[in-house]
C-alpha positions as CSV (number, residue, x, y, z in Angstrom):
1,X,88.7,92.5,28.6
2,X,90.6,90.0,26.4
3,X,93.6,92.0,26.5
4,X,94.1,92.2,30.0
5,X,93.5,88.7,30.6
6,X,96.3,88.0,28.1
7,X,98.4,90.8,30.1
8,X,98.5,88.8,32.9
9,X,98.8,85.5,31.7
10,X,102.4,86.0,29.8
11,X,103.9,87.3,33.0
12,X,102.5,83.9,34.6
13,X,103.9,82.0,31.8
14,X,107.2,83.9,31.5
15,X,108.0,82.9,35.1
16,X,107.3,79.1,34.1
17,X,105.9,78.4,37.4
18,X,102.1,78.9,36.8
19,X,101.2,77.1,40.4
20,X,104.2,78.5,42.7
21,X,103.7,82.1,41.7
22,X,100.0,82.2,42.8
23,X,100.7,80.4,45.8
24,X,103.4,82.9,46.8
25,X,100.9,85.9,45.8
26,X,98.2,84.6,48.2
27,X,100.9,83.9,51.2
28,X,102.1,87.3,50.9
29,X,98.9,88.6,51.1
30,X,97.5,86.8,54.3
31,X,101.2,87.9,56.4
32,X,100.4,91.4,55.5
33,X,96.8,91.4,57.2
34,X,95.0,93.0,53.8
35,X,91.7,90.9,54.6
36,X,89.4,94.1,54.8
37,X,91.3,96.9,52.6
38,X,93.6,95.6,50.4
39,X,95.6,99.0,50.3
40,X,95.1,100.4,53.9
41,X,96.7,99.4,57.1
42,X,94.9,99.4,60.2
43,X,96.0,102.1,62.2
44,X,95.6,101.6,66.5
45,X,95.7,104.5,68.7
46,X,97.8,104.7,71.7
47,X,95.5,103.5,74.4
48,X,95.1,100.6,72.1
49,X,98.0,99.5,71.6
50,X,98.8,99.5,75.5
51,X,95.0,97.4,76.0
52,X,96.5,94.5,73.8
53,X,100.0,94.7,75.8
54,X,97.9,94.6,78.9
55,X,96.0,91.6,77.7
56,X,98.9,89.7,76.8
57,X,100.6,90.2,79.9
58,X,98.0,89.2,81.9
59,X,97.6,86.4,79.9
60,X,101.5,85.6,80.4
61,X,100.4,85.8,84.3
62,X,97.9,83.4,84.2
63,X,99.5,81.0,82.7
64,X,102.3,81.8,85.0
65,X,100.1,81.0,88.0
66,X,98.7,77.6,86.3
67,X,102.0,76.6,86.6
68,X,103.2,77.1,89.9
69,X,101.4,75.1,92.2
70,X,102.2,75.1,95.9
71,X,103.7,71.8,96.9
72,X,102.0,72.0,100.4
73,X,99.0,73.9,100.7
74,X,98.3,76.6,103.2
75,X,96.5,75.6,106.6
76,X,94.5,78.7,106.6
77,X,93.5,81.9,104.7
78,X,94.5,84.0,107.6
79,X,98.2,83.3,107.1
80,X,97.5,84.8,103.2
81,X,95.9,87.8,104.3
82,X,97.1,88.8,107.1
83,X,101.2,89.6,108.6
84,X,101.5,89.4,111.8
85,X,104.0,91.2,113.7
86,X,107.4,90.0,114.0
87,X,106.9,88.7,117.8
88,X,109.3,85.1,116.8
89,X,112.6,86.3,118.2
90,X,111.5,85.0,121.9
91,X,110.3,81.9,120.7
92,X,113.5,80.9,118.8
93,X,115.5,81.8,122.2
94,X,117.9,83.5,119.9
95,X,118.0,86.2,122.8
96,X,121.3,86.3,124.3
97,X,123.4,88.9,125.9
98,X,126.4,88.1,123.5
99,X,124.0,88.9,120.5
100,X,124.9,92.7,120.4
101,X,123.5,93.4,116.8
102,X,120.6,91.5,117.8
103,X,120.1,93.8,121.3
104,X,121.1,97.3,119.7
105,X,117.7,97.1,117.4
106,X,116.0,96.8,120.7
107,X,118.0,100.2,121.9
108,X,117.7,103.9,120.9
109,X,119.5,106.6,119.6
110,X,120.7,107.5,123.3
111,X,121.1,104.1,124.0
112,X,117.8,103.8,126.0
113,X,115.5,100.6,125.8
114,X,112.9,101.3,123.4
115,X,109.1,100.8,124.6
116,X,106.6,98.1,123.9
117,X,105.1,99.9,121.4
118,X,107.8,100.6,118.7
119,X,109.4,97.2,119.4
120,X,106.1,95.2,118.6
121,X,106.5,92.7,121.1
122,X,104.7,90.8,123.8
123,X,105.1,92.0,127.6
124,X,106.7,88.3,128.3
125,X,109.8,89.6,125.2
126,X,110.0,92.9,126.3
127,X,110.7,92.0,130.0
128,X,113.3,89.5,128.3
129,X,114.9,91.5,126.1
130,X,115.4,94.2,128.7
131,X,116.9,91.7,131.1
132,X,119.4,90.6,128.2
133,X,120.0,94.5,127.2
134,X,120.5,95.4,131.0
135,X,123.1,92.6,132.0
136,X,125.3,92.7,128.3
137,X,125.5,96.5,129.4
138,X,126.8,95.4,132.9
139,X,129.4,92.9,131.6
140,X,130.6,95.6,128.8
141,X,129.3,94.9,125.7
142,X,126.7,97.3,125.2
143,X,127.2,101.0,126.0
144,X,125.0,102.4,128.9
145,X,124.8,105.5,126.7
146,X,124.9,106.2,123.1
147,X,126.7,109.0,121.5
148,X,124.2,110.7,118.8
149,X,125.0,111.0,115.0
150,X,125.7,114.7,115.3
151,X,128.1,114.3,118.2
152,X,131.0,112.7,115.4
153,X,130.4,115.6,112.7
């Protein structure tokens, strides 16, 4: 027993630094992670691996969302929840007959007026925007009728 306590001392006192030496020996050992088996490593499966990148990620997200705060907050939970349909291009009065791009999303591939139902519009729009469609076509800037894709090929 002696001699290996008088082993390991001379390499402590060789290196003159009795106190920095240990210190270094005990930091090197807690960055490694050897606190239950000095000599194994602790081996994670797969599907462990990805829990703890879930985890932190959704921690990342929280703390995300702690930090963005809405400046004004929302009038209801309905607006959350729930999209309406896009029915504010009447309300805007954006309608015009000049607005061709505007009217041609309104009109099909023959250049017919689509119906209420693929538009997703009130009766009040639809009866507007067929108006507006109807006289841009009588002053010339819309086509009555649309030549298909396959007709230039």
């Amino acid at each position: 027993m002696t001699g290996t306590k008088l082993a390991n001392k001379p390499s402590n006192a060789s290196s003159g630094q009795k106190g920095n030496f240990s210190k270094k020996k005990d930091s090197f050992k807690d960055k490694a992670g050897a606190s239950k088996t000095p000599g194994r490593r602790h081996v994670l499966s797969l599907s462990q691996l990805l829990g703890r990148i879930r985890k932190q990620r959704e921690a990342k997200l929280q703390q995300q969302k702690r930090q963005i705060k809405p400046i004004i907050p929302p009038k209801s939970l309905v607006i959350l929840l729930k999209e309406k349909p896009e029915k504010t291009v009447y309300n805007r009065r954006i309608i015009d007959y000049k607005h061709c791009g505007l009217l041609q999303r309104y009109t099909g591939l023959g250049g017919k007026i689509l119906p209420r139902r693929q538009t997703r519009l009130s009766a009040k729009q639809q009866r507007y925007i067929a108006k507006t469609i109807k006289s841009a076509r009588i002053m010339g800037l819309l086509p009555f009728v649309r030549k298909e894709k396959g007709f230039f090929r």
